[in-house]
C-alpha positions as CSV (number, residue, x, y, z in Angstrom):
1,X,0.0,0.0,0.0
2,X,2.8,1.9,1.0
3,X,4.1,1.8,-2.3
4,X,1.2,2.5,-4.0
5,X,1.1,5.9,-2.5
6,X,4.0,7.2,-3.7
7,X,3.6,6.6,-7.4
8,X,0.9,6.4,-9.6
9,X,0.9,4.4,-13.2
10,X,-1.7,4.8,-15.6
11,X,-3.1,2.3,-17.5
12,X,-4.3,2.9,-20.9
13,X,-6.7,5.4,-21.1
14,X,-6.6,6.0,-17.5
15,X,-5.4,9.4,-17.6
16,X,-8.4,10.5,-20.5
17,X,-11.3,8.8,-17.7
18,X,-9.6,11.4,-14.9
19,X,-9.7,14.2,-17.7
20,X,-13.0,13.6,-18.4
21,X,-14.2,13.1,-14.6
22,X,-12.1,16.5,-14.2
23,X,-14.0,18.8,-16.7
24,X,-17.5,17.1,-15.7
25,X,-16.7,18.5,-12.3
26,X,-15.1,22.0,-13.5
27,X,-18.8,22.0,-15.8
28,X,-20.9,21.7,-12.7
29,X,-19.0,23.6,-10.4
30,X,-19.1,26.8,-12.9
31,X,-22.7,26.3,-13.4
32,X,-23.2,26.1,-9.3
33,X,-21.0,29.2,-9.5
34,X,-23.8,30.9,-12.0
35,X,-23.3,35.2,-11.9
36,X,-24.7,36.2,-15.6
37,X,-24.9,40.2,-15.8
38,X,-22.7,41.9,-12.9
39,X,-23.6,45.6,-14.2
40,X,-19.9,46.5,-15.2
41,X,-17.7,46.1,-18.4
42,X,-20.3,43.2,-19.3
43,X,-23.2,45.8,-20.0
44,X,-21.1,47.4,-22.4
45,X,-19.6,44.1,-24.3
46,X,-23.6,43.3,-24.1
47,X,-25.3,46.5,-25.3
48,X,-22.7,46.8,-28.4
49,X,-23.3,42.8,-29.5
50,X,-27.1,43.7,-29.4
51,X,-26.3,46.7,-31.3
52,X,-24.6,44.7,-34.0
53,X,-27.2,42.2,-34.0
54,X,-30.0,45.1,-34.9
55,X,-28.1,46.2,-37.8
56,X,-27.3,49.3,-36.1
57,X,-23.7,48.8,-34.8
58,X,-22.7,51.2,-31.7
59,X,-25.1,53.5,-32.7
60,X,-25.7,56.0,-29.8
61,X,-23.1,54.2,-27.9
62,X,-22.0,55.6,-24.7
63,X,-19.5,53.9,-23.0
64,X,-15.3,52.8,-23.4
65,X,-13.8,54.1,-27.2
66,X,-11.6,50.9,-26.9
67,X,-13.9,48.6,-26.7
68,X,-15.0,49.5,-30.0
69,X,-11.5,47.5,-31.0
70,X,-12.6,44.5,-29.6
71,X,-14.9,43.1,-32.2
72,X,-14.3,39.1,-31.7
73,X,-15.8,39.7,-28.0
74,X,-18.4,41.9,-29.9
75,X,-19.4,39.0,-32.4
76,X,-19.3,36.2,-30.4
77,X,-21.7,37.7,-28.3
78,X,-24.2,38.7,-30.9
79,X,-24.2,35.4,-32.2
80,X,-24.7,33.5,-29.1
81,X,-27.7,36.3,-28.6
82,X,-28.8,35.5,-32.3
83,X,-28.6,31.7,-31.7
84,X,-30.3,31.6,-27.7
85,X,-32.3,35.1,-27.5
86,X,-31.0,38.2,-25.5
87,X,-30.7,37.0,-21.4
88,X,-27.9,36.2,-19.4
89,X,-27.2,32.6,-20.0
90,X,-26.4,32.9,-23.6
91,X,-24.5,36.6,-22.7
92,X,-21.6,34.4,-20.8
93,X,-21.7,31.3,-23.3
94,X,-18.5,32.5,-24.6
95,X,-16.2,32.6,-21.6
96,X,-17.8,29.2,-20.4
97,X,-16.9,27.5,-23.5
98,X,-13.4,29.2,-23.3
99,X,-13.2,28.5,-19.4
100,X,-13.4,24.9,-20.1
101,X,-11.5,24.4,-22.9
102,X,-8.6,26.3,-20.9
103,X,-8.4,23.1,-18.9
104,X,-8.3,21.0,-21.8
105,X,-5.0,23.1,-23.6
106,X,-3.6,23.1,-19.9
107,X,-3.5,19.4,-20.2
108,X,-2.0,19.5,-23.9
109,X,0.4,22.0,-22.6
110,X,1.9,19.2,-20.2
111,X,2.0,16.8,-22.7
112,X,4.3,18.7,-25.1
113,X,6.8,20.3,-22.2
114,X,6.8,17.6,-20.2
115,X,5.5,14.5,-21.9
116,X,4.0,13.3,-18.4
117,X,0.0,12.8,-18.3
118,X,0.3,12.6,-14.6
119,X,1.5,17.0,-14.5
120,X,-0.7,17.4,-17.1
121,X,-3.7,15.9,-15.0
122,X,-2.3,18.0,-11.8
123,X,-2.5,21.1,-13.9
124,X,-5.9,20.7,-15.3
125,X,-7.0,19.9,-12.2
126,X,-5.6,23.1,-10.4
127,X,-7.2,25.5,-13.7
128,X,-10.6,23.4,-13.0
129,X,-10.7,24.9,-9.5
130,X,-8.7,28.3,-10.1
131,X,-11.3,30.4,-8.3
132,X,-11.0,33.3,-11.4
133,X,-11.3,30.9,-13.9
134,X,-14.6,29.7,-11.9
135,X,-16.0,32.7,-11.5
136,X,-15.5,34.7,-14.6
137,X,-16.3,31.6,-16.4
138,X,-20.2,32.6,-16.0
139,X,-19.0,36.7,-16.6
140,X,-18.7,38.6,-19.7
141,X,-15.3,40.3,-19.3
142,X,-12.7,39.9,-22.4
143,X,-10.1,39.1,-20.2
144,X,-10.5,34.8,-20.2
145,X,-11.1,35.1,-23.6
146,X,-8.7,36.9,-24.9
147,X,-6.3,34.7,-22.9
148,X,-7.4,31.5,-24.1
149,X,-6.5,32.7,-27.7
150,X,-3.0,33.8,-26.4
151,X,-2.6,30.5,-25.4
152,X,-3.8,28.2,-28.1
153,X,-1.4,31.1,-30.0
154,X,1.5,29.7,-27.8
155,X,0.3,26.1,-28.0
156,X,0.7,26.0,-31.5
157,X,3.8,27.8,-31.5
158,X,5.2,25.0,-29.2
159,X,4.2,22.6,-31.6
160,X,5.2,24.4,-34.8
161,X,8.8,24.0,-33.4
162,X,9.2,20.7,-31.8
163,X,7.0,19.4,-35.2
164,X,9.3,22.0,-37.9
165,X,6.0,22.3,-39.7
166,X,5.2,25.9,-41.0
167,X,1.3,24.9,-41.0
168,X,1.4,25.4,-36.9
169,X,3.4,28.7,-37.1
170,X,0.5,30.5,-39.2
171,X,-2.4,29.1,-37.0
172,X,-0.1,31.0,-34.2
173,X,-0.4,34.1,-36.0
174,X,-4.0,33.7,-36.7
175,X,-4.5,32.8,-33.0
176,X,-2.4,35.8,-32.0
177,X,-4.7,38.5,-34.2
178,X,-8.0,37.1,-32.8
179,X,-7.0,37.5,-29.6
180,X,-6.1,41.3,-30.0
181,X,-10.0,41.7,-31.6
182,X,-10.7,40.9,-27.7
183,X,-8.3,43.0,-25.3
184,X,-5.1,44.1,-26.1
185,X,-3.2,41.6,-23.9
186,X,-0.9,40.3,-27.1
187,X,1.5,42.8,-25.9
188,X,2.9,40.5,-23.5
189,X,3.7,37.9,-25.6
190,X,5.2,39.9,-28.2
191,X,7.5,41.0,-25.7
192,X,8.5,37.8,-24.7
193,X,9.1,36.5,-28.1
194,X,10.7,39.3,-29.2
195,X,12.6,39.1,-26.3
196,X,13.3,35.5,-27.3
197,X,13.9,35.8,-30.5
198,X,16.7,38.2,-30.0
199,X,18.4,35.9,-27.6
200,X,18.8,33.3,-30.3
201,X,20.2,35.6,-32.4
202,X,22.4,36.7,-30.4
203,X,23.5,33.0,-29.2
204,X,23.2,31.3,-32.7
205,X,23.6,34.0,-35.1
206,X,19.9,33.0,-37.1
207,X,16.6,33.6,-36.4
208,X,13.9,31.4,-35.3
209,X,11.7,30.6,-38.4
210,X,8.4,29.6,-36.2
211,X,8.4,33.0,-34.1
212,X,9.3,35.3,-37.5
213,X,6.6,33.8,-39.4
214,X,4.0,33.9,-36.5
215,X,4.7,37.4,-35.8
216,X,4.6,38.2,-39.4
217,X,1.3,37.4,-40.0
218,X,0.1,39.3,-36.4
219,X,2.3,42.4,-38.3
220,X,0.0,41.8,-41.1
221,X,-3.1,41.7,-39.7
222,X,-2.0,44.8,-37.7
223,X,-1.3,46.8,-41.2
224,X,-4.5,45.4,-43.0
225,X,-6.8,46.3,-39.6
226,X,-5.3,49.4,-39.9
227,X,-5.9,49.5,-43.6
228,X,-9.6,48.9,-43.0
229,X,-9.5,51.8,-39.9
230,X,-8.2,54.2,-42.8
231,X,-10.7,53.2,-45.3
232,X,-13.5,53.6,-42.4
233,X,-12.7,55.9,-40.1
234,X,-10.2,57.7,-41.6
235,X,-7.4,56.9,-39.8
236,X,-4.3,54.5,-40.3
237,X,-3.6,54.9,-36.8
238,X,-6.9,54.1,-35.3
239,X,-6.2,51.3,-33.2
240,X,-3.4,53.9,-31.0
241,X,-5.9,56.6,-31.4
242,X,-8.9,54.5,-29.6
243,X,-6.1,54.0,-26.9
244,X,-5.3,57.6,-26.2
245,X,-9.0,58.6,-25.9
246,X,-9.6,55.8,-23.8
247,X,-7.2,57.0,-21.5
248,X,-8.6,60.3,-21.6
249,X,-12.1,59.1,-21.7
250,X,-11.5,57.3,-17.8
251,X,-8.3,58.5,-16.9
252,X,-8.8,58.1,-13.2
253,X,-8.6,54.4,-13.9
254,X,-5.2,54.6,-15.0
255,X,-1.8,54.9,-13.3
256,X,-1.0,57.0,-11.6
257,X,-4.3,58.2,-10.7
258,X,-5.0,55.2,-9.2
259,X,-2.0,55.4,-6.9
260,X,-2.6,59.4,-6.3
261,X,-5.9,60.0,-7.1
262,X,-7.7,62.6,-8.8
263,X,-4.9,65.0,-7.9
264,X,-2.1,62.9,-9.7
265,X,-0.2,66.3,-11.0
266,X,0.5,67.4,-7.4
267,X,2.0,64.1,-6.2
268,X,5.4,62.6,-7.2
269,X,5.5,60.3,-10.4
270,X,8.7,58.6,-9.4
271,X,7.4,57.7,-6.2
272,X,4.6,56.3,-7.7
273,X,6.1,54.3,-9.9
274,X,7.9,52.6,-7.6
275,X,4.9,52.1,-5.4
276,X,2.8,50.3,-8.2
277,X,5.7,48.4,-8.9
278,X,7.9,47.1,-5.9
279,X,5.0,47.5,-3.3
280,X,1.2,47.4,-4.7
281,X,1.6,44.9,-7.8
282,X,3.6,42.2,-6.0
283,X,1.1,42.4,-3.5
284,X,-1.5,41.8,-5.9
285,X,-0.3,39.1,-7.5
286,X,1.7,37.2,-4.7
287,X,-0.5,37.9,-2.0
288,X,-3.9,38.2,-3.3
289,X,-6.2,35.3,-1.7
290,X,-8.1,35.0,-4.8
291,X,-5.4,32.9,-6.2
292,X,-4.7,30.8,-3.7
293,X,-1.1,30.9,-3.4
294,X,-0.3,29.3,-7.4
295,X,1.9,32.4,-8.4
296,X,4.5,32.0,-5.3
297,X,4.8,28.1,-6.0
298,X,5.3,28.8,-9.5
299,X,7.8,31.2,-8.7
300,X,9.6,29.1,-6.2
301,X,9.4,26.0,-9.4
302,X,10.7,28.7,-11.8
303,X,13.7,29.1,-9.5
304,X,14.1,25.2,-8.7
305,X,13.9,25.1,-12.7
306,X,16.6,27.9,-13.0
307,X,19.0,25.8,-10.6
308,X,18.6,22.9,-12.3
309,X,19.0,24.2,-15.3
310,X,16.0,23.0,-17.3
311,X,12.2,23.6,-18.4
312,X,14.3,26.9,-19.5
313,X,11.5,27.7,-22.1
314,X,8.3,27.2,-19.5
315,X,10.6,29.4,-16.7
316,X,11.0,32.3,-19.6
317,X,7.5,32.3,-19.6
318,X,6.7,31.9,-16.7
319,X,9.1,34.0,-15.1
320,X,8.7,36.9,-18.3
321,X,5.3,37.0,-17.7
322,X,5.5,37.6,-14.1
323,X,8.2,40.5,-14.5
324,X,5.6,42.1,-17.2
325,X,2.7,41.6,-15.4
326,X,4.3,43.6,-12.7
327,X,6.0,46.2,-14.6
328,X,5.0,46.9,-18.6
329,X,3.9,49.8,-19.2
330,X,0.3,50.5,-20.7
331,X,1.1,52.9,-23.0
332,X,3.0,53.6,-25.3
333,X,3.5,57.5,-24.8
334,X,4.5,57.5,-21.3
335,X,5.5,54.8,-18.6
336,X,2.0,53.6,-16.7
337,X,2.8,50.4,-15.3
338,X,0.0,48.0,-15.0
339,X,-2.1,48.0,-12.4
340,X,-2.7,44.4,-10.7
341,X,-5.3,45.6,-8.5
342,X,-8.3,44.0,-10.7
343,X,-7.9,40.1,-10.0
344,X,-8.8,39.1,-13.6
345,X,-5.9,41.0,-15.1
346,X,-4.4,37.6,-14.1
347,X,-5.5,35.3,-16.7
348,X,-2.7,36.3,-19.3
349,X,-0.6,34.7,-17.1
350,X,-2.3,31.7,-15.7
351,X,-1.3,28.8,-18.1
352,X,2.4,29.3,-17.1
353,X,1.6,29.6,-13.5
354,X,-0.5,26.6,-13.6
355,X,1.9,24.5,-15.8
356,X,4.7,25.2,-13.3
357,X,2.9,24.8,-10.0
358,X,1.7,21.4,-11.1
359,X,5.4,20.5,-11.8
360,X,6.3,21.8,-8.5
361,X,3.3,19.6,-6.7
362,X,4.7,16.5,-8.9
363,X,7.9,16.7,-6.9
364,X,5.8,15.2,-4.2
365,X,4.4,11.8,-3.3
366,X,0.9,10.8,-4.1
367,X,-0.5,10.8,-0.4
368,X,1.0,14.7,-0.2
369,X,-0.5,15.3,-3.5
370,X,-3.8,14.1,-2.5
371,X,-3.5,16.1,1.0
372,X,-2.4,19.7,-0.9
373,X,-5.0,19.2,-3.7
374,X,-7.6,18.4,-1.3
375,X,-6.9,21.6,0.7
376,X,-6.5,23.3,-2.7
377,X,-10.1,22.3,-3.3
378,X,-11.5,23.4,-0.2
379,X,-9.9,26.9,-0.8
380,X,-11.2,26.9,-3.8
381,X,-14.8,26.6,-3.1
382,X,-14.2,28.9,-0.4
383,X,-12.4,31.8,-2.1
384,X,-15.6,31.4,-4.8
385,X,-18.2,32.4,-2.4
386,X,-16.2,35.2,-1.5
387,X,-15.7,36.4,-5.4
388,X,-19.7,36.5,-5.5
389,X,-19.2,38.4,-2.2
390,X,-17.1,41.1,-3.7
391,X,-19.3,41.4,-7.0
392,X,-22.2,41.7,-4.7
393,X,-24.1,38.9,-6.7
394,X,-26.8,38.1,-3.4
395,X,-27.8,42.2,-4.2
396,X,-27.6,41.9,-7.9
397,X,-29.8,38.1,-8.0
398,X,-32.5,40.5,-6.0
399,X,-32.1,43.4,-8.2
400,X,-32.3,40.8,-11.1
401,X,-35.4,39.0,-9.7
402,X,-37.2,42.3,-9.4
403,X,-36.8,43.6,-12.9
404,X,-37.8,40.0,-13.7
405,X,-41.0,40.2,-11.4
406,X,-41.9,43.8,-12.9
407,X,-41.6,43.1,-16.2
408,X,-44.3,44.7,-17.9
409,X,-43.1,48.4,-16.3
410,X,-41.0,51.0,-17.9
411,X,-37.3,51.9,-16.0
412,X,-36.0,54.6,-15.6
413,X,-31.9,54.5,-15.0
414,X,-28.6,55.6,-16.2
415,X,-27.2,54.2,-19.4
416,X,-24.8,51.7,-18.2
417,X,-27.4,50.1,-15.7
418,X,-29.9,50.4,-18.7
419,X,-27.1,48.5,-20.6
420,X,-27.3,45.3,-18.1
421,X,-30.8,45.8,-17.7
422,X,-31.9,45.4,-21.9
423,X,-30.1,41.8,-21.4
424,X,-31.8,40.8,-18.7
425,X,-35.1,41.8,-20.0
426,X,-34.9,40.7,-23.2
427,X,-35.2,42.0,-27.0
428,X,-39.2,42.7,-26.6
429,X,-38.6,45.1,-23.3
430,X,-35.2,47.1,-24.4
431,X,-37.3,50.2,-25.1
432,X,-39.1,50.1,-22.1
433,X,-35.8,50.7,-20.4
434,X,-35.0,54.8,-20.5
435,X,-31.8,56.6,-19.9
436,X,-31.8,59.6,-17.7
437,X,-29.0,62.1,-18.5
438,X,-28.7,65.9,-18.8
439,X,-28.5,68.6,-15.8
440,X,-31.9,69.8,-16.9
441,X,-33.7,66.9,-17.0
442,X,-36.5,66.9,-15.2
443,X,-37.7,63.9,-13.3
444,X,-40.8,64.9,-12.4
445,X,-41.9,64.1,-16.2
446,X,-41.6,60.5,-15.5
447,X,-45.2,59.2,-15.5
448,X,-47.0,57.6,-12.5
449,X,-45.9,54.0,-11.5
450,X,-43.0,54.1,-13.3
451,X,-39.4,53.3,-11.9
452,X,-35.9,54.8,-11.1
453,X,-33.5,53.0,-10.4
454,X,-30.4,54.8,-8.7
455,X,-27.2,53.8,-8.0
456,X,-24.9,56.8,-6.2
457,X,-21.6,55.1,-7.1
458,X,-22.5,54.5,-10.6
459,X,-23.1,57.8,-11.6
460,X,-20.7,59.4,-9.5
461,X,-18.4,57.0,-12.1
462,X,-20.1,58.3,-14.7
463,X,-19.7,62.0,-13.8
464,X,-16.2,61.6,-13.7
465,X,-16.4,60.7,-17.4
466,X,-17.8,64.0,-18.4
467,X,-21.6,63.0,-18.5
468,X,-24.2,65.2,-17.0
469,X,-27.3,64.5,-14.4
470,X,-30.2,66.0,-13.1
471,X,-30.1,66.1,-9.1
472,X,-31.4,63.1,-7.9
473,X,-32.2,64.2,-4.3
474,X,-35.4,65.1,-6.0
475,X,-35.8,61.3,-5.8
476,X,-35.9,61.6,-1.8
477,X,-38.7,64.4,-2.0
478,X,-42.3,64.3,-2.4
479,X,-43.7,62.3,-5.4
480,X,-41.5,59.0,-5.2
481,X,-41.8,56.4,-3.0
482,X,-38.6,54.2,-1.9
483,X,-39.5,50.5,-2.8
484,X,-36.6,48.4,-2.6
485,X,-32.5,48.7,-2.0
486,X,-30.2,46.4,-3.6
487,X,-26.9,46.6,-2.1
488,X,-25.7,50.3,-4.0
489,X,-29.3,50.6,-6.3
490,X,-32.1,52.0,-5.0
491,X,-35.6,51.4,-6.5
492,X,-38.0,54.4,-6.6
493,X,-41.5,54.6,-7.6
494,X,-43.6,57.8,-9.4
495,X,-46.4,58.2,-6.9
């Protein structure tokens, strides 16, 4: 028995049973995990996708310039509203697919670095139960997605050069260029290959044919997207321009406002820089609960790795990733360092975390295996609950359930909440959802029995993006009646 703890063989077709027995269990748990609409970047993904499937593409949009940009996010949307109707369910379809798959190219990863089923099994197994992955799994953020294309980018990469077949190179490139029709995160992996591919210049003399023709073909998607920006918009340059007014457009959600605030031009840069850098972004990533502790034992592999003196491609990336994550800048005018402070900024790089943590936890015998996986699994479950805790989804169900209940009544709101709203009510109610904006608009217009819905935090969000309100302490006065509060939204009612 003794010896039967600390190894494991697998018979044949062992190891595709536990796969299988894995992602049945990742399935359920993300659908006993359930969020659907959590009133923030989703509403905006959402509302431009219903846009594009009425034929009248970001028409009237008001919300983030770059999300424009991220059309493969915008399309997959529309068409999973197209195939399923406009609700919640078929608004996260995307990243669920995605989320499970991710466990599936984890595995596949394993095979190709490692050629050991039993890592590959240990790393599927800790992405199944990554409480991110769980969670925004069932959320319509770009980040997961966008990731998952990154990766398949890398995957094929990886088999382009231990296979010498051109054929994988270009499906990297192709990879590579859908995933920046998502979110922008490609920019860490072009460092890292660029970095690479200059190190094997340097060492060899010759360039690596795999990378140069992968990152050709991301070059010349770049030049014809820009081509089609030119022809459309007027402007060659469109993609940078969309950044710069984004920045402009929420700038208080950028470094170093987020470090200094509002006030960022009386505070000192450099000080801030190294803040985000040294002290807030290591923090995030190393110490954040959310993740369980993965990053510092793939960190602590990465240097076992270094020592030994092999896995050196998986501790580049690992490692690169890492250094980026905590340090590249997010523009390209000025230094902003990234800003770890959201947990899902994580997902770019979760593959190479995973693949090395699962290597380190192989270093192990079975019976301590079972013992740290098992805890691993109880902390998982555990750090889920508190996710939904921090998006607030016990308010946001009840908000949810009351639109549902009051279905056939006209809303009145601000245009992101109306945004999250139009998918939860479906095509048919859309127009009985109204925005309220303007300083001189006057809500005592509304007609009887009608509803506001309020939500201080939102607008005062929205005010910092240069949009206008009436003053809603009218809302407190005679003629409304309070109803209902859900967590920050308050329901009021036209007497």
């Amino acid at each position: 028995m003794k010896e039967k703890l600390k190894t494991f063989n697998f018979s044949k077709n062992q190891d595709l049973y536990i796969l299988i027995l894995i992602l049945f269990i990742a399935f359920l748990t993300r659908i006993f995990f359930y969020n659907g609409i959590v009133f923030s970047d989703d509403s905006y993904y959402n509302q431009l996708a219903i846009s594009l499937l009425q034929g009248n593409f970001a028409e009237n949009y008001l919300g983030y310039p770059i999300f424009l940009l991220r059309k493969m996010e915008i399309v997959f949307t529309a068409f999973s509203f197209f195939l399923f109707g406009i609700n919640e369910t078929s608004s996260v379809l995307f990243p669920f697919v995605l989320s499970v798959s991710s466990i599936v190219l984890v595995y596949k990863f394993a095979l190709v670095l490692f050629e050991e089923k039993k890592i590959g099994l240990l790393a599927a197994f800790l992405y199944a139960f990554f409480p991110p992955d769980i969670i925004f799994a069932t959320i319509n953020f770009t980040d997961l997605q966008c990731a998952f294309f990154i990766n398949l980018g890398l995957y094929s990469l990886l088999k382009a050069h231990k296979e010498s077949d051109n054929k994988w190179s270009m499906l990297s490139g192709l990879f590579f260029s859908l995933s920046l029709l998502i979110k922008e995160s490609l920019l860490f992996v072009i460092v890292l290959l660029v970095g690479l591919q200059i190190y094997l210049f340097i060492k060899n003399r010759s360039s690596n044919r795999t990378i140069i023709i992968s990152l050709l073909i991301v070059v010349s998607f770049i030049v014809i997207e820009g081509l089609f920006y030119y022809f459309s918009a007027g402007k060659l340059e469109y993609r940078i321009y969309m950044l710069a007014e984004n920045y402009r457009y929420c700038y208080y959600d950028f470094f170093p406002y987020t470090v200094l605030g509002v006030d960022a031009g009386t505070g000192s840069y450099l000080k801030a820089i190294a803040k985000q850098v040294f002290v807030l972004n290591p923090k995030y990533l190393f110490a954040r609960r959310y993740y369980l502790g993965l990053p510092i034992l793939a960190l602590v592999q990465a240097i076992l790795l270094i020592k030994e003196k092999r896995e050196k491609l998986l501790t580049y990336w690992g490692v690169g990733i890492m250094i980026l994550l905590l340090s590249l800048s997010t523009s390209f005018t000025d230094y902003k360092p990234f800003d770890l402070k959201r947990s899902w900024y994580i997902f770019i790089g979760v593959m190479p975390i995973m693949l090395l943590a699962a290597q380190y936890l192989s270093r192990f015998r079975l019976k301590y295996q079972v013992i740290m996986l098992s805890v691993y699994l109880v902390g998982s479950i555990i750090m889920s609950y508190e996710y939904q805790k921090f998006f607030n989804m016990e308010s946001l169900n009840s908000l949810k359930n009351f639109v549902k209940l009051n279905d056939d009544a006209t809303i009145y709101t601000d245009h992101h909440t109306k945004y999250g709203l139009d998918v939860i009510r479906g095509e048919g109610k859309i127009s009985d959802t109204k925005i309220i904006m303007g300083k001189y608009y006057n809500l005592y217009d509304i007609p009887r029995s009608a509803f506001v819905i309020y939500n201080r935090k939102e607008i005062d969000e929205l005010l910092l993006q240069g949009y206008v309100y009436p003053e809603f302490t009218v809302l407190d006065e005679s003629g409304y009646s309070k109803t209902h509060e859900f967590g920050k939204f308050i329901i009021y009612q036209k007497n």
